[in-house]
N, C-alpha and C positions, 0 to 999 in steps of 0.2 A: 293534384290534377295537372295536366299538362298540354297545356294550348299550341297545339301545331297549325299553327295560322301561316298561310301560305302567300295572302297578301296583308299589307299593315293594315288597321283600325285605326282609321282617324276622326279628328272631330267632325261630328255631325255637321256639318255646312252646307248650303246647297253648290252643288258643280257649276262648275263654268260654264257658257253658251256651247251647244253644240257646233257652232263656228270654230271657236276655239279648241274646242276637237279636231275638230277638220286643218286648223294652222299647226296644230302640232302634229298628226300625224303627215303632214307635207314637210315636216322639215327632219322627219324622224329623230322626234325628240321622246321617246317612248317612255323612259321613265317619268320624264315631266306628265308625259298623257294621263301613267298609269296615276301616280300621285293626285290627278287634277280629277280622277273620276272614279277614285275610289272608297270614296263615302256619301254622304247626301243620300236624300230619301229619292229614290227611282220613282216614287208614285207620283212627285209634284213635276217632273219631267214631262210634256207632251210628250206624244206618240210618236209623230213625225220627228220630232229633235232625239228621242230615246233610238229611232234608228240610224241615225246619221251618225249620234257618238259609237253606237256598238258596231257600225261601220269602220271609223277610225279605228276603233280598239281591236276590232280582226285584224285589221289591216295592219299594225303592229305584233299581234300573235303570229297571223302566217311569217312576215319579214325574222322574227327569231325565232323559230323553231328551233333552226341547223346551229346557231350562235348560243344562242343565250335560253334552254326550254323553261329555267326557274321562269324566268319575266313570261316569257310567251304564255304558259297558264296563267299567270297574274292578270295579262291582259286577255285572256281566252275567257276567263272565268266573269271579268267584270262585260268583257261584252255579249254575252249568252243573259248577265245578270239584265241588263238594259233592251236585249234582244233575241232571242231563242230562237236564231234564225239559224239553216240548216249549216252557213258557213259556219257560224260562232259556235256550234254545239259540236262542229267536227272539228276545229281546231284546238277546242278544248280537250276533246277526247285526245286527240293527237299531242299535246304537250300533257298533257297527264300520264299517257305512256310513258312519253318520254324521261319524265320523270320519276318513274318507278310509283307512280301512284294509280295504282290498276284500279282501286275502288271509285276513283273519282271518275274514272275512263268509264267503267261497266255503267253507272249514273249517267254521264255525261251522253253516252250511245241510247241507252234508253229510253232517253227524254227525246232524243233526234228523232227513233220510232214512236213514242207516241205523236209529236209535234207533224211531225214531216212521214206520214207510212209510204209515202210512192216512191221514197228515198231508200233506194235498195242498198244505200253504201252503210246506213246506219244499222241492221241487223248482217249485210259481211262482216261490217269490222268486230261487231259482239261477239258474230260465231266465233271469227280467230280468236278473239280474247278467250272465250269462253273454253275452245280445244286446248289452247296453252293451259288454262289453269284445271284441265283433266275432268270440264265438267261435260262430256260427251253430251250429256241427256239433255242440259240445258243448250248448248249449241243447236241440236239438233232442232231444238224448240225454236229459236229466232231465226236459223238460218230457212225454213220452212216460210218463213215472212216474207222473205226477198220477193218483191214482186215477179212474177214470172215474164215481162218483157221486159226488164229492164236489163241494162249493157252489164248490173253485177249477177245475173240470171246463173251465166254459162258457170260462172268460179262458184258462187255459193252451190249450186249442183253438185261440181266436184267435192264440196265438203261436206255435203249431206252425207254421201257414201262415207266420207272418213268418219262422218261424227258417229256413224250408225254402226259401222264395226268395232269403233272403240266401245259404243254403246253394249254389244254383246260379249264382250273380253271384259268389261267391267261387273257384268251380273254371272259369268263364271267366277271371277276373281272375289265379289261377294261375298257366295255363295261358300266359297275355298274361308273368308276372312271369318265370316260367322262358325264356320266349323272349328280353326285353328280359336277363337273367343272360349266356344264350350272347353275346348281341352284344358287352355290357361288358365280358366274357373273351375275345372274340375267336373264338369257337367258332363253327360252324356254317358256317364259310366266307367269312364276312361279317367287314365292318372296322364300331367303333364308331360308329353316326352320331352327327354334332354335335348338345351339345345332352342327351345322353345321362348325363352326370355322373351319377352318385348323388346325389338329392335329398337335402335334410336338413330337417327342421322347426325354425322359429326359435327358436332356444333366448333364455329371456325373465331375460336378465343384469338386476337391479338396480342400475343404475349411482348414480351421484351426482344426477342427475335423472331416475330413475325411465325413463330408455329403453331399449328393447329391442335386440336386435341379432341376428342371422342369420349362424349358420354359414356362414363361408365356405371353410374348409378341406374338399377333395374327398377323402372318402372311397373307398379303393379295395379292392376285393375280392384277396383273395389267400389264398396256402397259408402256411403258416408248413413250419419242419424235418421238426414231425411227422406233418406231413399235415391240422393241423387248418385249416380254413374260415377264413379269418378277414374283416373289414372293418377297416381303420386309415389313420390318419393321421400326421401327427407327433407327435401328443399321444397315440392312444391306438390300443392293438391289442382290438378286439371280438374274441369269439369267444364259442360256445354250448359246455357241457362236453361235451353230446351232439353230437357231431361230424354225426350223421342228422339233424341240425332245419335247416333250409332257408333260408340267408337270403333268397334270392329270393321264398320263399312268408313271408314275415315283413316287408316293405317299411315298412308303416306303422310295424311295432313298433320296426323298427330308428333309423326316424326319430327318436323317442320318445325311444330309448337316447342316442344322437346328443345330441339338446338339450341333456336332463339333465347330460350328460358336459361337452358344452361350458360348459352354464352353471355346472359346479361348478370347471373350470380359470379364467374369469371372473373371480366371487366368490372363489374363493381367492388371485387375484391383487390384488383389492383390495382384501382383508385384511390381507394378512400381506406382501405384494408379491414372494413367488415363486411361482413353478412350479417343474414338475417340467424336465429338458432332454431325456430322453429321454422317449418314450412307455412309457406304462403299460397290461399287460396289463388287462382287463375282462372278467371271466368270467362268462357268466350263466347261473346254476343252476335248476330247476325246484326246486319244496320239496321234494319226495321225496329229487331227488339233492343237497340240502342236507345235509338230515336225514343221510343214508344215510355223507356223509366227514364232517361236522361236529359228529354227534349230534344226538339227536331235542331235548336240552332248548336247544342253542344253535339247532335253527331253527324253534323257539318265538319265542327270547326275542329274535334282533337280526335285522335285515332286510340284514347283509353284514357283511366283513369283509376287510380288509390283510392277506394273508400270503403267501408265498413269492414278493416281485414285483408280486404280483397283486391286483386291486380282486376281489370276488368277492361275488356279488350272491344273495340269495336272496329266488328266487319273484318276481321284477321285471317279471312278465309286464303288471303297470300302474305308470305310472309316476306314482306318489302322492305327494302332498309330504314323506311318510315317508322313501320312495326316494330320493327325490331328496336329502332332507338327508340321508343316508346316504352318498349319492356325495359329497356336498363333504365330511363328514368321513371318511371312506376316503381323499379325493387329499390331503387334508392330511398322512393319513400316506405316501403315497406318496413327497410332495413333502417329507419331513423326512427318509424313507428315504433318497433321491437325493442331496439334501445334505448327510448328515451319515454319510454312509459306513455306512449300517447302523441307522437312526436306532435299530429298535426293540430292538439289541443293544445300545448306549451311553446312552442317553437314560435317565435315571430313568421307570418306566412313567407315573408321574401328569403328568409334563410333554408326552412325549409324545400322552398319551388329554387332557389338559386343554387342547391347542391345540386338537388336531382336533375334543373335545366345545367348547369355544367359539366357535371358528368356524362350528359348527353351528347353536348357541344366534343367532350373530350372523347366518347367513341366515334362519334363522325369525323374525326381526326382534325377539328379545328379549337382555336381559343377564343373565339368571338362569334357573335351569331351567325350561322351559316346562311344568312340568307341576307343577301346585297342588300334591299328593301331595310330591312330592321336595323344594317350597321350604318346605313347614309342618315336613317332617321335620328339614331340614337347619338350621332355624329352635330347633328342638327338641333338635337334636343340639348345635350350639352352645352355647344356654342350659345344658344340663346339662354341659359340658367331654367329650363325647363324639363329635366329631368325628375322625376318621380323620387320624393326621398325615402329612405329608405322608415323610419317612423311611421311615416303614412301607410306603411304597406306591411304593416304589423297586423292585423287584423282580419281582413276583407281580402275573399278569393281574388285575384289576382286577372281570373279571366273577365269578373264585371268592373274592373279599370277601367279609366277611359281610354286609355291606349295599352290592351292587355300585352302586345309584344315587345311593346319597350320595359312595360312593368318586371317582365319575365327577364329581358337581357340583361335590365339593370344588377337587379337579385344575382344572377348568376357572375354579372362583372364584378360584383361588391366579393359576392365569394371567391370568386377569381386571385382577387388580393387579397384576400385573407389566408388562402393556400399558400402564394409566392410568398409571403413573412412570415409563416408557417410549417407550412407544408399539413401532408396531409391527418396524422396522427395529433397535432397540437387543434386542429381544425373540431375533429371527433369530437377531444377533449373539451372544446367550449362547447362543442351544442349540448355533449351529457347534459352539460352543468346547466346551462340556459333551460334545456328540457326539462331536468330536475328541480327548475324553477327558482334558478338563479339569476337574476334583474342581470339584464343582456349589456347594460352601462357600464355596468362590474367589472362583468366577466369580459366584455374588451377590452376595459385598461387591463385589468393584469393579463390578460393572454398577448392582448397586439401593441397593448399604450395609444390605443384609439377611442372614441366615442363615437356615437352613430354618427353624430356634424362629421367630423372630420374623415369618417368611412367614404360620407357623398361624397364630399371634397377631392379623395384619393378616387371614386368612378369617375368623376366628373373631368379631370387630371389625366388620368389613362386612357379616354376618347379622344382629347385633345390632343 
């Protein structure tokens, strides 16, 4: 599983005064703000002081927007957390954007309409969201909300008509999708006509010179045991958990899924040089039915997850570059699971979460955590001899740490050096053996002439 934590997790403490809020955002010391207010229970916070810090902490979201959008959510987020006030719920949405994180925008907009309704900015900016990502019907549905005298009246008007004609281009288009369905299946009396395949959108592999390449494997519609719907190929079986969503009336989206999918089996093969041999289910959930078997705080916090088999995707209805490094670190574990007879029963947890978090690190094109927050902490952690060892994190999910995103970068920096005196073929070869339930002490002297002590030692060494 894989924690896409967007601010740190720190120790439960209570925050400083909201004074001290107030001093740091006058000297615009934002990081310091963010660190200072974001952990501590919100509920032992008066009322009055819980709006003065989410005051500060807008006031830091709006000033980086244009600069810095990582931080500016960071702090968007904790002060909507303090205060759900119309400022911090639209500045959130607007650095969510910004960062390619649509699902936390669409949330973010719809909590401003229920909090705030005479607030016509917060169903405008949904419709837009909503027309981008080609759901006419539902645009059509919020923008209808705009209060009718308010200064966003005149604009959301002009997009009702837009949402309302794409609305009718989408139930011929339908209409056309369920018919080309029967053919595919053989339904309706009629034989496939040539030429009919199921289309795929070109999934955009970065190779060694930067070229792209085009699904070529045909995707075909089918039933699985239980009856559910599915689309698969060798590599992977799709399916919706809601068995009533339609892949016929979902064409584009499935294309989308397709790419993604592809270009994460790709990338994973030019990292580490395996795949998986069988296909891997691919489940994709709405947030709600995230939330609803995974719990409300895991689909918050990670955009999917590895388990029973299964890649399993939450709220993937766009496909973000969030998503999408979520699918390459998902098939990593998939493809450790295949090989090593059970990866995520044998494997020590931090080797297994530290291949697949660095190979994730390695398609977002960096070597260290991408995210300023977790390298200053881990930078932090180190200097003081408080980094997470790796023994400890043998066992126990990784996301109920006390600090789940240092746990994760550690893992993945530990593997990190394990690749550079490696590489990646000598890498495989230990986890087989580990997986195959070879004492992990072992099999690092003779692979690296390390022990776990001295593995910290060498993360602990490469922060500094």
């Amino acid at each position: 599983m894989r924690a896409l934590l967007v601010a740190l997790v720190l120790a439960a403490a209570p925050p400083p005064s909201a004074q001290k809020a107030k001093e740091l955002a006058a000297s615009r010391a934002w990081e310091d703000l963010y660190l200072a207010f974001a952990s501590g229970e919100v509920k032992d916070v008066p009322d009055a002081q819980r709006r003065t810090i989410s005051g500060a902490l807008l006031k830091g979201c709006e000033a980086l927007l244009g600069e810095d959008p990582v931080m500016a959510y960071s702090l968007g987020e904790r002060a909507a957390v303090y205060d759900e006030s119309a400022g911090a719920l639209r500045c959130l949405a607007r650095s969510a954007r910004k960062t390619d994180q649509r699902a936390s925008a669409e949330a973010a907009l719809r909590k401003g309409m229920e909090k705030h309704p005479k607030d016509g900015a917060f169903p405008l900016e949904l419709g837009r969201l909503l027309l981008e990502e080609q759901d006419a019907a539902g645009a059509l549905a919020v923008l209808e909300k705009v209060p009718p005298r308010s200064r966003e009246a005149a604009e959301a008007k002009r997009l009702v008509q837009q949402a309302r004609a794409k609305t009718n281009e989408e139930g011929a288009a339908r209409k056309e999708a369920e018919r080309l369905e029967q053919l595919m299946n053989g339904k309706g009396g009629g034989r496939r006509p040539a030429g009919t395949e199921l289309e795929v959108a070109p999934a955009t592999g970065r190779g060694d010179k930067g070229e792209t390449r085009s699904a070529s494997l045909t995707y075909e519609s089918g039933t699985d045991t239980g009856g559910m719907r599915t689309r698969s190929n060798s590599r992977f079986v799709i399916r919706y958990f809601n068995n009533q969503r339609d892949f016929g009336q979902r064409a584009d989206y499935e294309g989308r899924v397709v790419a993604a999918l592809d270009e994460a089996y790709d990338f994973t093969l030019r990292e580490i040089g395996e795949t998986r041999e069988r296909p891997v289910d691919v489940i994709l959930y709405t947030r709600e039915e995230f939330s609803l078997h995974f719990g409300k705080q895991r689909a918050q916090m990670i955009a999917g997850l590895y388990s029973d088999d299964a890649i399993r995707i939450n709220d993937a209805a766009e496909m973000s570059q969030e998503t999408r490094a979520t699918l390459v670190h998902e098939y990593v574990h998939a493809v450790l699971d295949s090989y090593t007879q059970g990866a995520r029963d044998t494997l020590p947890v931090w080797l297994n979460e530290g291949l697949a978090e660095y190979v994730e690190w390695r398609y977002l094109g960096e070597e260290s955590p991408p995210n300023r927050i977790v390298r200053n902490a881990m930078t932090s952690a180190a200097k003081a001899g408080k980094l997470p060892r790796l023994a400890e994190m043998a066992d126990q999910s990784l996301i109920f740490s006390r600090n789940p995103s240092v746990a994760y970068a550690t893992s993945a920096i530990a593997v990190r050096e394990l690749v550079r005196r490696g590489g990646a073929e000598r890498l495989i070869t230990f986890i087989r053996e580990v997986g195959g339930g070879r004492p992990i002490e072992e099999a690092l002297r003779d692979h690296y002439g390390e022990t776990l002590a001295s593995l910290d030692e060498d993360v602990r060494a490469a922060l500094q």
